[in-house]
Each structure stands twice: as structure tokens, then as C-alpha cells.
C-alpha positions in Angstrom: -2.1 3.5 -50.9 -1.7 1.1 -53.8 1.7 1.9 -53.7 2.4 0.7 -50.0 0.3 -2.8 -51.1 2.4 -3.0 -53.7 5.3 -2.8 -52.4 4.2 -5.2 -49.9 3.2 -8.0 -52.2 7.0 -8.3 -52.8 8.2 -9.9 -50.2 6.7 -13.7 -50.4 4.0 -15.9 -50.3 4.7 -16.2 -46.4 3.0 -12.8 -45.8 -0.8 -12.3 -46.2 -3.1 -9.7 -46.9 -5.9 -9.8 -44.5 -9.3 -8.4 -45.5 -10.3 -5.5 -43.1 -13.5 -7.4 -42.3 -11.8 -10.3 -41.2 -9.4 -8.5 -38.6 -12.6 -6.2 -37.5 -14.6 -9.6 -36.9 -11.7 -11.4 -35.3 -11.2 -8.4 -33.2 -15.0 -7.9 -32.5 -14.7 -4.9 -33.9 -11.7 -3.7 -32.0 -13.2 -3.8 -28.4 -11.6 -2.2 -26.0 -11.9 -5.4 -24.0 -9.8 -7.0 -27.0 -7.0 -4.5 -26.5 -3.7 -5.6 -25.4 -1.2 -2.9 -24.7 -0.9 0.9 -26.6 2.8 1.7 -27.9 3.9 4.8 -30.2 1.9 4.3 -33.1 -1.3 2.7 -31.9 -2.9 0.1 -30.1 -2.5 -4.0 -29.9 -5.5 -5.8 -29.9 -6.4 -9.6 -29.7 -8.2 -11.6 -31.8 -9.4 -15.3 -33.0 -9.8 -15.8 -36.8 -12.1 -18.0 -38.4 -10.0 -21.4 -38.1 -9.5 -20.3 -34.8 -5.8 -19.4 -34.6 -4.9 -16.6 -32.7 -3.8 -13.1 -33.6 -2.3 -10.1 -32.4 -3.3 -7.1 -34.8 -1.5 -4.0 -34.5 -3.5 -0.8 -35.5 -1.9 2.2 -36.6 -3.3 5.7 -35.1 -5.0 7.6 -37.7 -3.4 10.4 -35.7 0.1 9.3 -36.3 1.8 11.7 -39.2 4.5 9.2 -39.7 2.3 6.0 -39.7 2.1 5.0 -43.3 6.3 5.4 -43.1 6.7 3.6 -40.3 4.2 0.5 -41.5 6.4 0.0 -44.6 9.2 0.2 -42.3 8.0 -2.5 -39.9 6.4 -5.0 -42.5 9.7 -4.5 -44.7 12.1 -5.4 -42.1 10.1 -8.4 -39.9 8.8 -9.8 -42.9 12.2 -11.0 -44.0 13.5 -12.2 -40.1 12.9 -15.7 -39.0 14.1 -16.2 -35.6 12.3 -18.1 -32.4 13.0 -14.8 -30.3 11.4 -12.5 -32.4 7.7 -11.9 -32.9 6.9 -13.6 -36.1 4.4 -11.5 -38.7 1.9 -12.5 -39.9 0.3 -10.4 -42.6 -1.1 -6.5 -42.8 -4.0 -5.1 -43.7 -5.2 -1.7 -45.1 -8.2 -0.1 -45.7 -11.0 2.9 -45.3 -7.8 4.7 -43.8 -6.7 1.8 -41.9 -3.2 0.1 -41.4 -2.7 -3.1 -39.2 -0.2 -5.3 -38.7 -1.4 -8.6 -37.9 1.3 -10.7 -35.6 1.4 -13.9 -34.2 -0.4 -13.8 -30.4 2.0 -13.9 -27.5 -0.3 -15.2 -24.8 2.1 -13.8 -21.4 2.0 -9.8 -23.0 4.7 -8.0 -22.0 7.7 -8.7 -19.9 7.9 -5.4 -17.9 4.1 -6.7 -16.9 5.7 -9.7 -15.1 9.1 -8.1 -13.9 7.6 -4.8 -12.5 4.3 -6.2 -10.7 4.6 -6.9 -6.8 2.4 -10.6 -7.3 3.1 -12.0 -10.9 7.2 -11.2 -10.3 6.9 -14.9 -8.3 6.5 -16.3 -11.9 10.1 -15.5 -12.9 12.4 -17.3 -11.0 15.7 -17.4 -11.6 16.3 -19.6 -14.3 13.2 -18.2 -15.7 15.0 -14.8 -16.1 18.2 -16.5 -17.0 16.3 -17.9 -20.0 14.9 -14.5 -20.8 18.4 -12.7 -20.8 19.8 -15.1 -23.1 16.9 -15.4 -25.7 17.1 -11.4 -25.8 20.5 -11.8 -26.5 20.2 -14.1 -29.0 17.2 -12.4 -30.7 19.5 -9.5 -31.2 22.5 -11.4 -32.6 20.3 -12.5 -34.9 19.4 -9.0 -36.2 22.7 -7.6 -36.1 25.1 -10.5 -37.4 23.0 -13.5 -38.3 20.2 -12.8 -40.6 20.5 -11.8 -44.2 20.2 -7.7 -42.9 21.8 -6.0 -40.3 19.1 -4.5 -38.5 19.4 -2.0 -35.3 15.8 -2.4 -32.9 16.6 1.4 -31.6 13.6 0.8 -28.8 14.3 -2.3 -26.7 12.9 -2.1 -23.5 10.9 -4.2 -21.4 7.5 -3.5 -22.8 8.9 -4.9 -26.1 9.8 -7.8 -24.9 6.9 -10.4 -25.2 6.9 -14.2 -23.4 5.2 -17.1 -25.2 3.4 -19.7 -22.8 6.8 -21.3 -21.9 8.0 -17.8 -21.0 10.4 -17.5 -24.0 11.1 -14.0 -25.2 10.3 -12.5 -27.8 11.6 -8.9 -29.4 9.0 -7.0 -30.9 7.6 -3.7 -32.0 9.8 -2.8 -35.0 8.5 0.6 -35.7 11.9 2.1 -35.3 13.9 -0.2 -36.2 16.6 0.7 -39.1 18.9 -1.1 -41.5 22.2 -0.3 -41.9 25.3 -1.3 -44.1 26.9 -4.3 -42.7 30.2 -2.2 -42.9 28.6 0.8 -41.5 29.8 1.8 -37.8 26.9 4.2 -36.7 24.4 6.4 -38.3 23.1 9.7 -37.9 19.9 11.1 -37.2 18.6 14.9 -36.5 15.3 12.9 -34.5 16.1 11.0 -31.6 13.8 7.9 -31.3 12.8 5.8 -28.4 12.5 5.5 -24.6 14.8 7.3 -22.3 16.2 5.5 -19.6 17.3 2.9 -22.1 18.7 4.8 -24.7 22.1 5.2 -25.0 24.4 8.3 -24.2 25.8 8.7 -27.7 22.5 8.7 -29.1 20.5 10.9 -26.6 23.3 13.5 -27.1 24.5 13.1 -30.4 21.9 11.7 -32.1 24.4 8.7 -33.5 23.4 5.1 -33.4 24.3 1.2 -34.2 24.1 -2.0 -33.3 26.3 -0.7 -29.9 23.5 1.1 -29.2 21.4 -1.9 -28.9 23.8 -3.5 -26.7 23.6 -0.4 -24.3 19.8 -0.9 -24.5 20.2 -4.6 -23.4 22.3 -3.7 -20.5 19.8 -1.7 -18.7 17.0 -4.3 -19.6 19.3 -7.2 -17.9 20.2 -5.0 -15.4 16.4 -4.5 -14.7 16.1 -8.2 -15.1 18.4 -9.2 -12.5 17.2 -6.2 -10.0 13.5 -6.3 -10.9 14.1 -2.6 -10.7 13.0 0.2 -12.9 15.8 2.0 -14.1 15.7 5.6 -13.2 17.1 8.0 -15.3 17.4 12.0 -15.6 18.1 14.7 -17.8 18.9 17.5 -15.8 20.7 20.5 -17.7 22.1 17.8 -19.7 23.6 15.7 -17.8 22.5 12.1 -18.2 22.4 9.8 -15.4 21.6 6.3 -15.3 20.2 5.4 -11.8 19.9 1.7 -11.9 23.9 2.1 -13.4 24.9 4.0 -10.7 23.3 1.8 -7.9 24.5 -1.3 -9.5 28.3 -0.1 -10.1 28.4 0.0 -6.1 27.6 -2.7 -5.3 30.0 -4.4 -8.0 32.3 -2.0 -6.2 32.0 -3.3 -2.7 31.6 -7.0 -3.7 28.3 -7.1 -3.1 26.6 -8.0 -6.2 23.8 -10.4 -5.0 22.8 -7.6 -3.1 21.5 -6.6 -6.3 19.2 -9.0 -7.5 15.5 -9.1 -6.2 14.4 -10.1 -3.3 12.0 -12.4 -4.2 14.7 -14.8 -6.2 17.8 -14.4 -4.3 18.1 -17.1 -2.0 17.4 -19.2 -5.2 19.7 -18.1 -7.7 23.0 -19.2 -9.2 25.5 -17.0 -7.6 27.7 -18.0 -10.7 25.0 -16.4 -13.2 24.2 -13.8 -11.3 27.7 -12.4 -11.2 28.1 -12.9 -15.0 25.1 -11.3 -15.9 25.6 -8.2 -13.5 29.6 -8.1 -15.6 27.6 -8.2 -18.6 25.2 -5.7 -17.8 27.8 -3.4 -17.2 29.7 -4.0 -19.9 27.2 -3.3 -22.1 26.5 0.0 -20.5 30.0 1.8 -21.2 29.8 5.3 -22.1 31.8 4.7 -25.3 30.1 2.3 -28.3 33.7 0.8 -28.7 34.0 -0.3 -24.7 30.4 -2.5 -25.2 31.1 -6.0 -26.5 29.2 -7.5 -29.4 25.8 -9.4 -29.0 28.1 -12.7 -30.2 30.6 -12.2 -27.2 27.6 -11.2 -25.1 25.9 -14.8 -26.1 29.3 -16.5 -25.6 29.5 -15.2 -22.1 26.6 -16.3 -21.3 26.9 -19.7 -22.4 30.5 -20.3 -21.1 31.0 -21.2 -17.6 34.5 -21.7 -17.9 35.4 -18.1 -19.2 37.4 -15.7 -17.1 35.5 -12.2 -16.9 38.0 -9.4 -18.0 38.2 -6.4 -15.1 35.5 -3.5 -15.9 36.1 0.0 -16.3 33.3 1.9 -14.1 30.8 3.2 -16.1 31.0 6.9 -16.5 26.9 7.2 -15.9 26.7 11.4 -16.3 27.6 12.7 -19.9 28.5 16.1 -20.0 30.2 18.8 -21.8 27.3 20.2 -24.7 27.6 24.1 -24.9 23.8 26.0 -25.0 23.4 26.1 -28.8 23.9 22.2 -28.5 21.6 22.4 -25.4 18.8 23.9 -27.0 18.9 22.0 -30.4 19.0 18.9 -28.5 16.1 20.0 -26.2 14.0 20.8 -28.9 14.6 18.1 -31.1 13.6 15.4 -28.0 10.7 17.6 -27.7 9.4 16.8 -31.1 9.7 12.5 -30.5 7.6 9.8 -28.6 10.6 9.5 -26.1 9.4 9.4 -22.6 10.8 11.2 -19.9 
């Protein structure tokens, strides 16, 4: 454990070590009432320090067999990235078998709280959601191209996406995050990661990722965006299928693309936006890692009227062809993550 503080201590003056009192007083001793959201490794709670600032503290599951690894992995990474759409950390805590993170509080929660929610969907209007897809996109620009790492998220998705009180995005939840080589393509891994339904084919099947994967994971949570629709997805004797893919490609198809964005903010939104987020979408959701753009072109697109929108390729959205040793490797290795399906 003195080890992990350590280690810790390294990284600046910016990052504090919090006494466990403190968090459990600011907390109230981690009330239920306090708690904010659950994800893979534990739950989120709220709390009010002394001064009266604000906190969100992150507490690792005593239950979790990989939680002291994937602590170091979260304060190592965040703790070095500096970017108005990302959470911003705050400091960690351990002790008596304990391991927070302590993050700055995002008062709105969760995005997939707003998008998904028949009532508080009427807060995002369209330029509201226009605002979102672009400060996702430029939150992971930052981490793949613009900060001093090259980092890949490997779980976005819409319950890790939190809005400030002016509804600006921000990425969190870095638990699975990795940093690779800024020449490396893709890496390997024998233990898939993440939330199906966003997670790309390459990396469901093959267990490969990279910053391409990302970009597949922002497709389907713009796509969702636009749609206010769940994506959908199966594995069924492994074939991968991307409903919300699928569903949006015809309509792209049949040129009838506003057809495709949710009722509630149709009649009010930009056709021009809509239609270059829906080509974005699907270009980010390309079977192959080399037919998705980069997040830079992704930002450019979306800041450039003027720009011609090349033609798409349809999306293949079933991924085939693994013989029954593959099957049953694969099956048993998605058995063993946090993936939900």
C-alpha cells in the first residue's frame, strides 16, 4: 500500500492526498442518500468538504480483484490530463482497506440520465446536443493527439459522459483507459473490456484496440445522441449486430435522415447539422479501424460548414466468419469481464 502512495506522490503538487476522515465526513459517512451512480469498480458518492467545495469521491469495491491495478491506472493517467471536457481529479485517498478517488462534482450526472428519460430529454435541445457531440469529440482529440500521452478511454458510453451546470460534457471514468505508443497502431489484449453495444467489432472479436476504437465508440454515442435511442446490439452465435447502425443506415439509404432524430427536437433542429452528424456517425462506425476518420477530422467536420461530405460505404453491421475454437475462447473470455450484455 505504501507503494501505490508512493507512487502517487509523483505526479505534482496539483494532486492531494485526502485523509479518510475527511472524505467519510464530507460524504456523511458514505450514505446511500449521498450516492451518485455505481460503475465497474464501485460506487460515486457526493460530498461537501470543509470550505464547502464540492466533491465527487469515487470508492473502490473491496470486492474488486483488480481494484488496487485499476486505481493506479486511473490516478496515473487523469492526473496528468488538463482538458475542459474531461473530469478533472482531484486527489485519492487510501486507507483501512480503502481506495477513493476524489473528483471534481458534475452537478447534471450522467448524460444517458438526460438522453434516455421520457421528461428530462426536453432539456436537450438541439443545440444543446450539438454542443455535447462536439465537446465529446474534442475531449477525445485531446487524449489521443493533443495531450502529452496518447491515451485510448476503451469504455465511452453515455453513462460516462457527465454535463456541468451549463450542460458541457465531460469524459470520465478512466478505469480502463490505456496508454499506448504514439506510433503504435493497435494493441492486444486476451480480456476484453467495456460495454457492448458500444464496443467495437475488432475488439469484441479480436480482442485488438486503438484510438479507432474510440472513434467507433463515439459513433454509436452520437448516433444515440441524435436518435435519443438506445443502441441495441446482439451477439448471437457470433454474429455482431449493431441495431441503432442498421436502423440508421436506412434511413441514410432512403434520404430520410431527419427521420432519425427524436421526436421531441426535430421540428427544431438544424437540418444542416443533423445531416453532418448522422455522416459522422456513420463514418465512425465502419467495420474496418482504417475506414473511421480521426477524432481531428471528426472535430473539423464538425466545425466546417463549408465542407463537402465524402460518399459512405454502408456499414457492414454483422461480423462474421470465427470457427468454434475461436467461438469458445472468445465466449469464455467475455464471460470473465464487466461487459454487459
Amino acid at each position: 500500500m505504501v507503494i501505490i502512495i508512493d507512487h502517487i506522490r509523483m505526479f505534482g503538487n496539483d494532486l492531494l492526498e485526502f485523509d479518510l476522515r475527511t472524505i467519510r465526513a464530507a460524504t456523511k459517512n458514505f450514505s446511500i442518500a449521498n450516492a451518485l451512480g455505481e460503475g465497474g469498480f464501485g460506487i460515486v458518492y457526493k460530498g461537501m468538504l470543509s470550505n464547502g467545495q464540492d466533491i465527487a469521491a469515487k470508492r473502490l469495491s473491496k470486492n474488486s480483484g483488480q481494484g488496487a491495478k485499476e486505481f493506479k491506472n486511473e490516478v496515473k493517467l487523469v492526473a496528468k490530463l488538463q482538458h475542459r471536457n474531461l473530469v478533472r481529479l482531484l486527489g485519492f485517498c487510501i486507507g483501512k482497506q480503502e481506495k477513493l478517488l476524489i473528483y471534481e462534482f458534475v452537478p447534471n450526472a450522467s448524460l444517458d440520465r438526460f438522453l434516455f428519460d421520457p421528461v428530462r430529454r426536453s432539456n436537450l435541445n438541439w443545440e444543446t446536443r450539438y454542443k455535447i457531440i462536439v465537446g465529446i469529440a474534442r475531449g477525445l482529440l485531446y487524449l489521443h493527439e493533443d495531450s502529452r500521452l496518447k491515451i485510448v478511454h476503451r469504455d465511452l458510453k453515455s453513462s460516462n459522459i457527465l454535463l456541468d451546470s451549463d450542460l458541457c460534457p465531460k469524459i470520465s471514468d478512466f478505469g480502463m483507459a490505456r496508454l499506448v505508443g504514439m506510433d503504435q497502431t493497435h494493441c492486444d489484449t486476451t480480456k476484453i473490456a467495456g460495454t457492448f453495444g458500444y464496443m467495437a467489432p475488432e475488439y469484441v472479436l479480436n480482442g485488438q484496440f486503438s484510438v479507432k476504437s474510440d472513434v467507433y465508440s463515439y459513433g454509436v454515442l452520437l448516433l444515440e445522441i441524435v436518435s435519443g435511442q438506445r443502441n441495441g446490439s446482439t451477439l448471437h452465435q457470433l454474429e455482431y449486430s449493431q441495431d441503432l447502425v442498421r436502423n440508421v443506415w436506412e434511413h441514410w439509404t432512403k434520404e430520410t435522415p431527419l427521420e432519425f432524430v427524436d421526436l421531441s427536437v426535430r421540428e427544431y433542429c438544424s437540418s444542416s447539422e443533423v445531416l453532418r452528424s448522422i455522416h459522422i456517425g456513420l463514418s465512425c462506425v465502419q467495420d474496418e479501424p482504417a475506414r473511421r476518420p480521426s477524432m481531428a477530422s471528426v472535430v473539423h467536420t464538425l466545425q466546417s460548414e463549408s465542407l463537402t461530405l465524402p460518399v459512405l460505404s454502408p456499414p457492414t453491421v454483422l461480423a462474421k466468419g470465427l470457427g468454434s475454437q475461436t467461438r469458445e475462447y472468445f465466449l469464455e473470455r467475455l464471460q470473465s469481464t464487466n461487459s454487459s450484455i
